[in-house]
N, C-alpha and C positions, 0 to 999 in steps of 0.2 A: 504494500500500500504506500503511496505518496502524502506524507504528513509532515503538517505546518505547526509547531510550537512555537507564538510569541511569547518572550518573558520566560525562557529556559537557563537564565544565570543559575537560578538560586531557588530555593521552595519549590513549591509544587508544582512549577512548571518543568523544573528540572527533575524531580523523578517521574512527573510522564514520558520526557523525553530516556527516561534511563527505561521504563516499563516497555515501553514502544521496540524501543531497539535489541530487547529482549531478544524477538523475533529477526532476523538477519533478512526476513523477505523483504519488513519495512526498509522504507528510505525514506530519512526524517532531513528535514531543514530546519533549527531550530536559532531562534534570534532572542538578543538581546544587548544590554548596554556595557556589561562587563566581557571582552573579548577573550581574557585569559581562562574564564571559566567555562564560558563555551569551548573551547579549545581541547579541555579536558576532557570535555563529554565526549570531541571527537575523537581522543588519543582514545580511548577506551572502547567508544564503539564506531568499528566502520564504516558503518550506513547513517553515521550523523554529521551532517556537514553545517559547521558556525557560519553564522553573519551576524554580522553587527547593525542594532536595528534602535535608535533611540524614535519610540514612537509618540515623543510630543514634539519631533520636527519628521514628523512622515512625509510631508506634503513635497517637500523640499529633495526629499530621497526615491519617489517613490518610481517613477521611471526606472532609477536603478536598479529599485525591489523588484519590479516584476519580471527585466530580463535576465537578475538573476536565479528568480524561480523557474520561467519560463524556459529557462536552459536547461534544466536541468529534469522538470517535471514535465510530461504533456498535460497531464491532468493532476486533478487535485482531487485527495478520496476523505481525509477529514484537516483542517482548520482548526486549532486552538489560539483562542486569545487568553493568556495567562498573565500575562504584564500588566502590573499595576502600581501606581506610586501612592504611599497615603506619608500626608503629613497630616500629625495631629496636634490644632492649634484651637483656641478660640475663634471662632467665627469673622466678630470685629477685628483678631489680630492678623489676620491670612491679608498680604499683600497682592493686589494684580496678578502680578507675576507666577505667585504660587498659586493660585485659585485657578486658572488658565492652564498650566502645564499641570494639573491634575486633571482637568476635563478632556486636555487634548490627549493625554498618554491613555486612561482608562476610558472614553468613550470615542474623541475624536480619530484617535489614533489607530485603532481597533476597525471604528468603522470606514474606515479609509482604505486599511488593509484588504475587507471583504471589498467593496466596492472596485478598487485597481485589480484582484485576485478574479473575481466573476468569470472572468473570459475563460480561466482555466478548471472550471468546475463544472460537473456533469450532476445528471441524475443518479442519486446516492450520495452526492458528499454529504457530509455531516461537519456544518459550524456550531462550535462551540464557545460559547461565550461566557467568560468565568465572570459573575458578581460579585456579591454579598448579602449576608441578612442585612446588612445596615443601609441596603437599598432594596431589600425586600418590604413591600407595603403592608405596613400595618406592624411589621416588629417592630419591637428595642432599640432604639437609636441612638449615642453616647454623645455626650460632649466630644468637642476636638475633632470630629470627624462630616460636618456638615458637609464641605464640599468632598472629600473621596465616598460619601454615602449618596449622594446627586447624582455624583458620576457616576455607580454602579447602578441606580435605577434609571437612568439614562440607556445604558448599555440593554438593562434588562427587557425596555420597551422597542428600545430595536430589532431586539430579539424578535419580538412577538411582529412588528410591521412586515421584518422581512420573511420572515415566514407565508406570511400574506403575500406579499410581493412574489418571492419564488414559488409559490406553489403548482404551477403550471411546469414549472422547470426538473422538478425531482428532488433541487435542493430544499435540505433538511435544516433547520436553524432553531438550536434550543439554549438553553442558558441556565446553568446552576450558580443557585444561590449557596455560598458557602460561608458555611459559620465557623466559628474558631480552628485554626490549624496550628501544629506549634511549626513556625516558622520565622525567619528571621525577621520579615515586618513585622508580625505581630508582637515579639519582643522589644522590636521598637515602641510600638506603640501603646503595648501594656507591659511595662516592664514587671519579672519578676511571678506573671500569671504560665502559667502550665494548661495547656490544652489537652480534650482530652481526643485528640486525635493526630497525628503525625503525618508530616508530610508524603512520607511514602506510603502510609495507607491513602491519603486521600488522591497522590497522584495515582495508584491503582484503581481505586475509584473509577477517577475520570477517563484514564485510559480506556477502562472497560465498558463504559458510559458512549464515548466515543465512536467506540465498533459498533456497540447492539442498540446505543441509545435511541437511535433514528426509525429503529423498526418500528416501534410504537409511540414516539414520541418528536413532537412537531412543533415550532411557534410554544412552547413551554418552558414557564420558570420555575424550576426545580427548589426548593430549600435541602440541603445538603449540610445539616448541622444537631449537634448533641447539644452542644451551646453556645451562647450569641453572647459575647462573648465566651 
């Protein structure tokens, strides 16, 4: 299979991309903004090839992005969006700057990717869009996280458009919501808290989610969590 992992540095982007390549038939492309760490994934497995992808200046690269997929993939069989940036501040205290390059990396950026990506996707792919509870409607929502909690229900209603949008087409587009994982954002942002789930269980998860998610499930926002945080 032909697989796309944005946000493979670190967390759970990064053990899908290790769950994936399990398999030696996959051929993964896996991007993100630390290039030494991608690097590694490739030294270890050889059907995973790095690019460096900062997706809160996509627009700017994206020409590049597609004829380096388009070389190398004909088609596209699942899409993961996993990059995401959270700063957690007071509301009044988030400057421009940071308010904007959260929206562009976890929604803009993401959705830019599918939109340039289209050409090379058939009936069956499966896009995957990673949220959150803290942008799932109607849960627990925490100080410090207003704007990356916007941005994930942002993503998550895109989810559900293009669904609408593609359904004529075969593409498949769904989006889990995911609650606490111990990973290194999340230490950033609650120091000192213990999840009760691990990266590599949830990147198996989604992996597995990926393959079979599509057969029954369409335009849907998943909650994916023991707890929130």
């Amino acid at each position: 299979m032909n697989i796309i992992v944005n946000g493979g540095s670190r967390g759970i982007g990064r053990e899908i991309v290790k769950q994936f390549a399990a398999n030696e038939i996959n051929r993964i492309i896996v991007t993100g903004r630390n290039m030494s760490l991608l690097e590694q994934l490739s030294q270890n497995h050889r059907n995973v090839v790095p690019l460096f992808l900062d997706l809160s200046a996509f627009d700017s690269t994206s020409a590049g992005f597609y004829e380096f997929v388009s070389s190398r993939f004909e088609d596209i069989d699942i899409l993961i969006s996993s990059a995401g940036l959270l700063i957690s501040k007071k509301f009044e205290d988030f400057s421009a700057d940071e308010s904007r390059k959260i929206m562009e990396t976890n929604f803009f950026g993401p959705a830019s990717v599918i939109r340039v990506l289209k050409p090379l996707m058939k009936a069956g792919t499966h896009i995957i869009n990673i949220s959150s509870m803290g942008g799932f409607q109607g849960s627990s929502k925490y100080n410090g996280l207003s704007y990356y909690s916007a941005s994930k229900a942002a993503i998550a209603c895109l989810t559900e458009c293009l669904a609408g949008e593609f359904k004529d087409t075969g593409i498949k587009v769904n989006c889990l919501a995911l609650g606490s994982v111990q990973t290194e954002m999340l230490n950033e942002a609650f120091p000192g808290y213990v999840a009760p789930v691990t990266a590599e269980e949830m990147g198996k998860f989604i992996s597995d989610f990926a393959l079979n998610g599509h057969k029954v499930f369409n335009g849907k926002i998943l909650p994916v969590a023991v707890t929130n945080p």
